[in-house]
Every structure is written in structure tokens, then in C-alpha cells.
C-alpha positions, 0 to 999 in steps of 0.5 A: 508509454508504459511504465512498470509494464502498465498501460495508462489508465484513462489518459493519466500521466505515468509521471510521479511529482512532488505535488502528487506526494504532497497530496498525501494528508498527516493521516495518509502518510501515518497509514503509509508509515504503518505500511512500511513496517508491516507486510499486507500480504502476509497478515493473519485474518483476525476474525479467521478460525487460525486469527482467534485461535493465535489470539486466544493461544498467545495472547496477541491482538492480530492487526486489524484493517484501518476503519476508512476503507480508502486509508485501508487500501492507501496501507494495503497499496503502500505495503504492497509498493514496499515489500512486493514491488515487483508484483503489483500489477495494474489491478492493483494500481486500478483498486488504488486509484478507484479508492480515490488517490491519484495514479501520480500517488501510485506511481509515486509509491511504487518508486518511494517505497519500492526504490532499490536503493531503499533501507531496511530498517530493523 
């Protein structure tokens, strides 16, 4: 059974439950918070010519990546889910469950922070 157009990924259930959401710890779930307010996709390079360049020019300091990779690609997948649901496909399901979450995570993400019915704060 495919869900969101994807096939299972090595025998996985596509099915999100609340035990797989209580698997995200107080870290993980700051991370997820960080990505509900901030678009991945749509981040400038802060070590890019255009990224010193804002900086220096304005006086800013561009977001950088989180130092744990696996944090990073929870914020990279959950900003993902939330401003661009409809675009994730299964590479980026795979990066995220390579990283070390669950596809009952991703799955679980996807339907949270890319849900319809989902305000927008702010």
C-alpha cells in the first residue's frame, strides 16, 4: 500500500502512531520547533559569497546548520513536511530515515506539520 505516493521502504509500515511521535526527544522536538518557523529551502548559504555579503552589508547573522548532523536532517525534514509537504518525495523520506529516525517519524511529520487543517502562526 502506498502512502503519499511512496512505496515501503524495507518492509516498513506507512502507519504514524503516537508511539512513534513520543520517540522524538526534548531536543528533537526544539529542532522540529525551529522548523516550523523557518522555510530550509529558502535559507541563504552563510558561508556563500551572497551569505557574508548579507551579513557584513546588514549586519545580520544568517542561520546556521544544527552541529549534529542527525538534529540537522530532523530540521531539514521537518521544514520540509511544513512548508513544502506536497514536495517530499521518497529521497527525502530515505536521508531521513538513513539519519536514524523512523519512517513511522516521517510519516508522522508529514501528517503533523504538513496537515491541512494546520494554522499559520505569525
Amino acid at each position: 500500500m502506498a502512502y503519499l505516493g511512496f512505496s515501503p521502504l524495507d518492509g516498513e509500515s506507512r502507519t504514524a502512531t503516537a508511539s512513534d511521535a513520543g520517540q522524538f526527544s526534548p531536543t528533537e522536538l526544539r529542532g522540529i520547533g525551529l522548523a516550523e518557523r523557518s522555510d530550509a529551502t529558502r535559507e541563504i548559504a552563510p558561508h556563500s559569497r551572497l551569505g557574508r555579503f548579507a551579513e557584513w552589508a546588514f549586519g545580520i547573522r544568517l542561520a546556521r546548520p544544527l552541529a549534529d548532523p542527525r538534529l540537522e536532517s530532523l530540521r531539514h525534514f521537518a521544514s520540509l513536511a511544513r512548508h513544502h509537504a506536497g514536495a517530499v518525495d521518497e529521497a527525502d523520506v530515505r536521508h531521513f530515515v538513513d539519519a536514524g529516525y523512523s519512517q513511522g517519524q516521517a510519516f508522522g511529520l508529514l501528517a503533523y506539520l504538513g496537515g491541512a487543517g494546520r494554522q499559520t502562526h505569525g
